[in-house]
LUMDRENBA-305187 format. One line per field, with one value per residue (C-alpha): residue in three letters; chain; residue number from 1; x, y, z. Coordinates in Angstrom, 1 decimal. Example, Ala and Ser with C-alpha at 12.3 -4.5 7.8 and 13.67 -1.06 7.14 Angstrom:
2
r = c(ala | ser)
c = c(A | A)
k = c(1 | 2)
c1 = c(12.3 | 13.7)
c2 = c(-4.5 | -1.1)
c3 = c(7.8 | 7.1)
***
This chain:
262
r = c(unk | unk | unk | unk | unk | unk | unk | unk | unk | unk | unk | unk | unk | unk | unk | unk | unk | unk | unk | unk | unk | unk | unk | unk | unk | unk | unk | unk | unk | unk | unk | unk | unk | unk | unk | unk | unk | unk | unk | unk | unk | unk | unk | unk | unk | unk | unk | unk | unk | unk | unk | unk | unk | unk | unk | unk | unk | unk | unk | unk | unk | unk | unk | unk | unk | unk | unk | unk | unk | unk | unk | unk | unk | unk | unk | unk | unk | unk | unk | unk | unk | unk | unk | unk | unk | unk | unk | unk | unk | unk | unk | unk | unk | unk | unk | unk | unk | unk | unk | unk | unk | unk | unk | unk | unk | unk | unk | unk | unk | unk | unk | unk | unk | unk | unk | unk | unk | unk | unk | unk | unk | unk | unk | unk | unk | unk | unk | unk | unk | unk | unk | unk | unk | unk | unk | unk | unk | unk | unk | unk | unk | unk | unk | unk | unk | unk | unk | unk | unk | unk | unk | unk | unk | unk | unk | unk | unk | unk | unk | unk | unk | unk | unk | unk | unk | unk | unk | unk | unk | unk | unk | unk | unk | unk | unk | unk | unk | unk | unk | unk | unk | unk | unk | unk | unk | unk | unk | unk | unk | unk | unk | unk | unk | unk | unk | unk | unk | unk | unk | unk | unk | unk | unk | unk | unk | unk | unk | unk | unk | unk | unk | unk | unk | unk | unk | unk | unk | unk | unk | unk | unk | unk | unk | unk | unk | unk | unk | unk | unk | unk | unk | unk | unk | unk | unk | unk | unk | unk | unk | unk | unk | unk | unk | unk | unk | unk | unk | unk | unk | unk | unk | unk | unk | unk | unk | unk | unk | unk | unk | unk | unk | unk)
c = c(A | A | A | A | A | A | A | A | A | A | A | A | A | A | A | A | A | A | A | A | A | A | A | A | A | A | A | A | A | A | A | A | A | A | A | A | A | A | A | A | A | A | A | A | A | A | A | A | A | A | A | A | A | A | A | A | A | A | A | A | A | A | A | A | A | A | A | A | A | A | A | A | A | A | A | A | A | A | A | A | A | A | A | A | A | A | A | A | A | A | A | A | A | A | A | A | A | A | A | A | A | A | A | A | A | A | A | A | A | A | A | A | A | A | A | A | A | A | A | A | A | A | A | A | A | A | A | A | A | A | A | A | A | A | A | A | A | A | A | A | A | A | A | A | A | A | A | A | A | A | A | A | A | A | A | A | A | A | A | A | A | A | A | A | A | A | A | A | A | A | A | A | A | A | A | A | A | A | A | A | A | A | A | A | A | A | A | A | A | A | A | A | A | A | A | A | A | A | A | A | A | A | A | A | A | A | A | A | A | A | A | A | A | A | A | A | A | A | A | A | A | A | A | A | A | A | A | A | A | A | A | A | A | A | A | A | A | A | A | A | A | A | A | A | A | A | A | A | A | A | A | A | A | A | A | A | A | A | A | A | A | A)
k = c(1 | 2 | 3 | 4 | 5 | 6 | 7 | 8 | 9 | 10 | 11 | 12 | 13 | 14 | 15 | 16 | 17 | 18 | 19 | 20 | 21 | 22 | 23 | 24 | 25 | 26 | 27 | 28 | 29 | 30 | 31 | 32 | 33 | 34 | 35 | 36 | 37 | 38 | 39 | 40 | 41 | 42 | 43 | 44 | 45 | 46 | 47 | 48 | 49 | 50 | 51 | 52 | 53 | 54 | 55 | 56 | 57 | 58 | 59 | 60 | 61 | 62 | 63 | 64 | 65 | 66 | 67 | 68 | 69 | 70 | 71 | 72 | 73 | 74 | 75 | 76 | 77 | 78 | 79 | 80 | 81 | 82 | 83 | 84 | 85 | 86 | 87 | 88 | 89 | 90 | 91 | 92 | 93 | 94 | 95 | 96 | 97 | 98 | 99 | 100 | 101 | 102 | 103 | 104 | 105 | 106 | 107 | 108 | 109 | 110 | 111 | 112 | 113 | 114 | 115 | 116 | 117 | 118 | 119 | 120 | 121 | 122 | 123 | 124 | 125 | 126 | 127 | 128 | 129 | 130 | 131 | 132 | 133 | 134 | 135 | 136 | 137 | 138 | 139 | 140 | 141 | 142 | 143 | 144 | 145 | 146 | 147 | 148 | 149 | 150 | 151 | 152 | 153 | 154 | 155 | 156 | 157 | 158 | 159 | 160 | 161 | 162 | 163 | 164 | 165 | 166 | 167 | 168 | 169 | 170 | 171 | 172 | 173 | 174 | 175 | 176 | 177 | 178 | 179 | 180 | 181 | 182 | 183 | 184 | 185 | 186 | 187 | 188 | 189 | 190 | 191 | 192 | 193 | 194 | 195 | 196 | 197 | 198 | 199 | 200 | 201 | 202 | 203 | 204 | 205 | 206 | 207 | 208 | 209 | 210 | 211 | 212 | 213 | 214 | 215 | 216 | 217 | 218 | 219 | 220 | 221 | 222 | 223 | 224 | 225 | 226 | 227 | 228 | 229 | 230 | 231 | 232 | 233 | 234 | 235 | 236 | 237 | 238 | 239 | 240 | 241 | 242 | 243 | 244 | 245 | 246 | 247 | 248 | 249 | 250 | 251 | 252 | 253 | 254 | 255 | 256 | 257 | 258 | 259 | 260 | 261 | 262)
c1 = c(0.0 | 1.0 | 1.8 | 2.1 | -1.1 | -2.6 | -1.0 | -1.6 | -5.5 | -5.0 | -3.3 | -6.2 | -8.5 | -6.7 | -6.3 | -10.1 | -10.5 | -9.4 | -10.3 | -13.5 | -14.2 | -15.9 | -12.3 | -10.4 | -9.8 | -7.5 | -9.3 | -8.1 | -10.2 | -9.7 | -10.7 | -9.7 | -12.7 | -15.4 | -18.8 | -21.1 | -24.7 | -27.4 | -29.5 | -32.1 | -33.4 | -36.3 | -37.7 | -40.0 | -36.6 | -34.6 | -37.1 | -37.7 | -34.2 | -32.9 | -35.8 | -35.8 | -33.9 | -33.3 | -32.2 | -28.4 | -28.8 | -30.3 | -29.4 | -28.2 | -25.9 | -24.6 | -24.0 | -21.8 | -20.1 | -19.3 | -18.1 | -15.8 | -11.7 | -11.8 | -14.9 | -15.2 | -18.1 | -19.3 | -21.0 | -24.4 | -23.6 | -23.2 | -25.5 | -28.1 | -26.3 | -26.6 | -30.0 | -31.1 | -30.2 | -33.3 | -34.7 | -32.7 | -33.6 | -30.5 | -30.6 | -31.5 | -30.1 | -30.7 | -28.6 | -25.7 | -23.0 | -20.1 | -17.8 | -17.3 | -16.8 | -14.2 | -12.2 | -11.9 | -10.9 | -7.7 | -7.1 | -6.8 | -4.1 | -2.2 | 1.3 | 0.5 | 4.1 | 4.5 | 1.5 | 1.4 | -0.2 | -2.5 | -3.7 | -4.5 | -6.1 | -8.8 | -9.2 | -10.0 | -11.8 | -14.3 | -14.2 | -16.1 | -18.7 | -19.0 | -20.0 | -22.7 | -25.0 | -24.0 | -21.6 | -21.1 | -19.5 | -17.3 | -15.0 | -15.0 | -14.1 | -10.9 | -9.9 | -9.9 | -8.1 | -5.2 | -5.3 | -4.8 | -2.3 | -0.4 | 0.1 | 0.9 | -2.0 | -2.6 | -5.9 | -7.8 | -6.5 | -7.3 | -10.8 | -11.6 | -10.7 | -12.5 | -16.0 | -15.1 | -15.1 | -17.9 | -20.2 | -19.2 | -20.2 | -22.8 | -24.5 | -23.1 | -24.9 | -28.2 | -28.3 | -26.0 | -26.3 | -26.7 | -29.6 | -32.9 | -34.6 | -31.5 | -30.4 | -27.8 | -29.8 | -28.5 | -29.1 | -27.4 | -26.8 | -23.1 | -23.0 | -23.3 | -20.7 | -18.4 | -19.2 | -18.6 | -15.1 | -14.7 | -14.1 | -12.1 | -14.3 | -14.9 | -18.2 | -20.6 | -23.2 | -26.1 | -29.7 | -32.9 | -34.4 | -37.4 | -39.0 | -37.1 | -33.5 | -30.9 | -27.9 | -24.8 | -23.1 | -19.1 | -17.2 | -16.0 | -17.8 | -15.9 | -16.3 | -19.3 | -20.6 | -21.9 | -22.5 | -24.5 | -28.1 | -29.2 | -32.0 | -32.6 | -36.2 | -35.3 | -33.4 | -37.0 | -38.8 | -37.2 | -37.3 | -39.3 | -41.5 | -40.2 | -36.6 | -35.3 | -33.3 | -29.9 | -27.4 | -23.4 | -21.2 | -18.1 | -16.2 | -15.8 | -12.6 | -11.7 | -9.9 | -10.8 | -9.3 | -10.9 | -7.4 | -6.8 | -5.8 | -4.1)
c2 = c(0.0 | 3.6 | 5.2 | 8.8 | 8.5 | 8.0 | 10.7 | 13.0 | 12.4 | 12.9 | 16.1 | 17.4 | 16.3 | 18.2 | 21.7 | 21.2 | 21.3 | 24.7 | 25.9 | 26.7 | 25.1 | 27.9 | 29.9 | 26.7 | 26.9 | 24.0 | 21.8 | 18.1 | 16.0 | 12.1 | 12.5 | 8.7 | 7.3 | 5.8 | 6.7 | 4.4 | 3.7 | 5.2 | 3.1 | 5.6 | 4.0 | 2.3 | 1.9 | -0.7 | -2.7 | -2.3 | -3.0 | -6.4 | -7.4 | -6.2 | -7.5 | -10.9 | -13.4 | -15.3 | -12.5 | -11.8 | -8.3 | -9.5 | -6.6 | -8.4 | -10.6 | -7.6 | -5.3 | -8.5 | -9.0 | -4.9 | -4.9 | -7.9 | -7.2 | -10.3 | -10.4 | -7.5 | -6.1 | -5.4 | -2.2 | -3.6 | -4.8 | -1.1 | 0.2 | -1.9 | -1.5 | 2.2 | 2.8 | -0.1 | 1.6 | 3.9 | 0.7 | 0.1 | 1.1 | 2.1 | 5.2 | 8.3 | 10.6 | 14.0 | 12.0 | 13.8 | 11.6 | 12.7 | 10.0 | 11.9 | 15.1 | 13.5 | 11.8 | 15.8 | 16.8 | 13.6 | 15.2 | 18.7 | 17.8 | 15.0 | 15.1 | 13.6 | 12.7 | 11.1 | 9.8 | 8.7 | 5.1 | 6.2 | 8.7 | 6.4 | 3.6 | 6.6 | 7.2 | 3.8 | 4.0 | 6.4 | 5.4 | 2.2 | 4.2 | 6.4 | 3.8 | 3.0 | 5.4 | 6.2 | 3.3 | 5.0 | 8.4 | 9.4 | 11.1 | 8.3 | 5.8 | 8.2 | 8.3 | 4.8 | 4.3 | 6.6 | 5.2 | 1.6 | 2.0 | 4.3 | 1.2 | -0.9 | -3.2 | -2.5 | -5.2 | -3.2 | -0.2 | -1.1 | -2.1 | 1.1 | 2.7 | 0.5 | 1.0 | 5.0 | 4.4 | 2.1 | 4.2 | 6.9 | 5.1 | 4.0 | 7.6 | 8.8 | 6.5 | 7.6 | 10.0 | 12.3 | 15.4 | 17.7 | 18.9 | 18.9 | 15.6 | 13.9 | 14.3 | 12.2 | 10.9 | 10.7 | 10.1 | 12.0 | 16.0 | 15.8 | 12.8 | 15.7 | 17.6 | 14.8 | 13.3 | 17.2 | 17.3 | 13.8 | 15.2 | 17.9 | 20.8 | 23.5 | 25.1 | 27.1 | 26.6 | 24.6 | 26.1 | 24.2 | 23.8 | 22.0 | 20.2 | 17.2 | 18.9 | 21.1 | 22.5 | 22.4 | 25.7 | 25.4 | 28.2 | 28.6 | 26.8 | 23.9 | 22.2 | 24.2 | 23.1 | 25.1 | 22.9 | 19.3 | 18.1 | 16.0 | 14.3 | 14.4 | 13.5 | 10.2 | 12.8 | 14.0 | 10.4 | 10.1 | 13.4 | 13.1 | 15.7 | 17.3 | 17.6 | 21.3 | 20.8 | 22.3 | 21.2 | 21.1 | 22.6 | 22.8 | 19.7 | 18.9 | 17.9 | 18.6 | 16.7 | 13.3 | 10.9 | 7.7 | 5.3 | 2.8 | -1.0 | -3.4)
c3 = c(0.0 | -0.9 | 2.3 | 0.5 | -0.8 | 2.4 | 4.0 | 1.1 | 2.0 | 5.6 | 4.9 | 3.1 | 5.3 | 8.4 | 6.4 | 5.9 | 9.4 | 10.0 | 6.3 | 5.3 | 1.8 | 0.2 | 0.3 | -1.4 | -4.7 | -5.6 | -8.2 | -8.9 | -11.2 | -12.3 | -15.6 | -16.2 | -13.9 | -16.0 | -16.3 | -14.2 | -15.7 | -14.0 | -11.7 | -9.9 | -6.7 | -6.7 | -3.4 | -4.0 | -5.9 | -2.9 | -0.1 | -1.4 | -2.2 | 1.0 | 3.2 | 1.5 | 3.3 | -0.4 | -1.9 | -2.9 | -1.4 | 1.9 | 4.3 | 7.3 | 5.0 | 2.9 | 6.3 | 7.8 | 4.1 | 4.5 | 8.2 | 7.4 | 6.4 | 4.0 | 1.5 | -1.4 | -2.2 | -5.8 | -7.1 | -6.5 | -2.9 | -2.5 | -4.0 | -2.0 | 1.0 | 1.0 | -0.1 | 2.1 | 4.9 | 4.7 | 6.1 | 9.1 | 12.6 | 12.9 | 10.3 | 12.3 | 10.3 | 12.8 | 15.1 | 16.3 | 15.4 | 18.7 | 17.7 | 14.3 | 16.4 | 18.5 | 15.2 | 13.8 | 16.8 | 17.3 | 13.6 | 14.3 | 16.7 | 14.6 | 13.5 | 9.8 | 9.5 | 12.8 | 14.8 | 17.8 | 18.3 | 20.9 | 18.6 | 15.9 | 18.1 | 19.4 | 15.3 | 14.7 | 18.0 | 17.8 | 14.1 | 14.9 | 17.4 | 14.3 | 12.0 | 14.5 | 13.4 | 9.9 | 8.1 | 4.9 | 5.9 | 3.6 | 6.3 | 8.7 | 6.1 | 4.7 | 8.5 | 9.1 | 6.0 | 7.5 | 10.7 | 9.6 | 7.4 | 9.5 | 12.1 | 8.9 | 8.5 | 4.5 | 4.9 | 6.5 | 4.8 | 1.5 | 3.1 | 4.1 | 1.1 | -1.1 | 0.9 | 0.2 | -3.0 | -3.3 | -1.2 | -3.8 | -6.7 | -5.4 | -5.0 | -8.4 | -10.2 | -8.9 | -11.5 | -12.9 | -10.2 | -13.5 | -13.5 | -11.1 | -12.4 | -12.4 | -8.8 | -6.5 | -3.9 | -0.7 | 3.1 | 5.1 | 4.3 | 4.5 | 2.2 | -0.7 | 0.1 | 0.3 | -2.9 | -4.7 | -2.5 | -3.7 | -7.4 | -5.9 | -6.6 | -4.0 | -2.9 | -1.2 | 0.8 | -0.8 | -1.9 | -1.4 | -5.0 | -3.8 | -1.1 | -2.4 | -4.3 | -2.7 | -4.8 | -4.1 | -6.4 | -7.1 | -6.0 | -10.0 | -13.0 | -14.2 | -17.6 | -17.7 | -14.7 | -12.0 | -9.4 | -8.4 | -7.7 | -4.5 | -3.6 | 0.0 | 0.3 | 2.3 | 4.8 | 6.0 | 6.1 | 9.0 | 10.6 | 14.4 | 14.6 | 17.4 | 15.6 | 14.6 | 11.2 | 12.5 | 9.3 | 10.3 | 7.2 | 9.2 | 9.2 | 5.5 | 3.8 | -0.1 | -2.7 | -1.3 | -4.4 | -4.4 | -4.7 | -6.9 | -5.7 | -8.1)
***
């Protein structure tokens, strides 16, 4: 495994701690990534294949397949994995998520170049707690990915950074976040920010289109684009009524390269 690499994304991530993303300007782009076909969720689709005990996509199987350092999951186990978990008890998206909290703040204090073991044990950590109430976080996955292969064990390193990529995927394909009908659907707010860091573009702060569509505008058109579609009408299904909507756009990190294995 490419150390570098993984300390190149855990630099990132740490000046996005203390940066605020709308003021970043540095744009990095894999142009060489291919172009997924588009698969909008069907809820009807993936209630029944994850709720069917038969089914390839079975939830219980595909979450113990996911949390496991030894099986590889395939676009389609992601993609049901993450719009499955609309049906989980454990989504509660309006959650505060502290564990998250407490993994910026071991990162804001991090020597990159040297860390301390104790540090990187309370990454991985709180990184497991985190995963407790949302698995497919972007940030905590990149973070786990540094921590294990900071203490050397590439397995799990290499784990981690495939489910970042396969969550990724897994909301690109959901449309192609161009225009209002074609949105990316997501389920958790920050989810959309990561995937627009994830190509390396910055941004400001995103506009509600609709009761279903935010938008998330680039600080500076690129390739004619001006900024991404979501979808997060799956956000509110599971909003409790007595629940303020209070959305953090703080912690975000930019230029999160999805890696390559071989």
């Amino acid at each position: 495994m490419k150390r570098g690499a993984t300390l190149l994304i855990a630099m990132l991530l740490a000046a996005a701690l203390s940066t605020n993303l709308a003021a970043q300007e540095r744009v990095i782009v894999d142009s060489s990534k291919p172009k997924l076909e588009i698969i909008v969720p069907d809820e009807e689709d993936i209630l029944a294949k994850t709720l069917a005990g038969s089914s390839p996509y079975y939830y219980t199987n595909l979450m113990l397949k996911y949390r496991s350092s030894t099986e590889s999951l395939d676009a389609m186990e992601y993609y049901y994995l993450y719009y499955g978990y609309l049906y989980q008890e454990g989504y509660r998206p309006f959650t505060q998520n502290r564990a998250l909290d407490d993994m910026l703040s071991v990162m804001t204090n991090i020597d990159l170049e040297q860390p301390t073991v104790g540090q990187l044990e309370r990454l991985i950590e709180y990184g497991v707690e985190a995963m407790e109430l949302d698995p497919f976080n972007p940030k905590v996955l990149n973070m786990m990915a540094f921590a294990y292969g900071a203490l050397g064990d590439t397995q799990r390193e290499k784990q981690y950074f495939d489910h970042l990529n396969g969550v990724l995927s897994a909301i690109e394909r959901s449309g192609t976040g161009l225009k209002e009908e074609e949105p990316w659907h997501i389920l958790m707010f920050s989810h959309a920010y990561d995937v627009v860091a994830a190509k390396g573009y910055a941004y400001n702060e995103a506009r509600i289109i609709s009761r279903t569509t935010e938008f998330v505008p680039l600080v500076r058109k690129q390739n004619n684009i001006k900024g991404f579609y979501f979808d997060y009408s799956r956000v509110y299904r599971n909003k409790p009524d007595d629940v303020t909507l209070k959305r953090d756009r703080t912690w975000q990190f930019n230029n999160l390269a999805p890696q390559q294995y071989k």
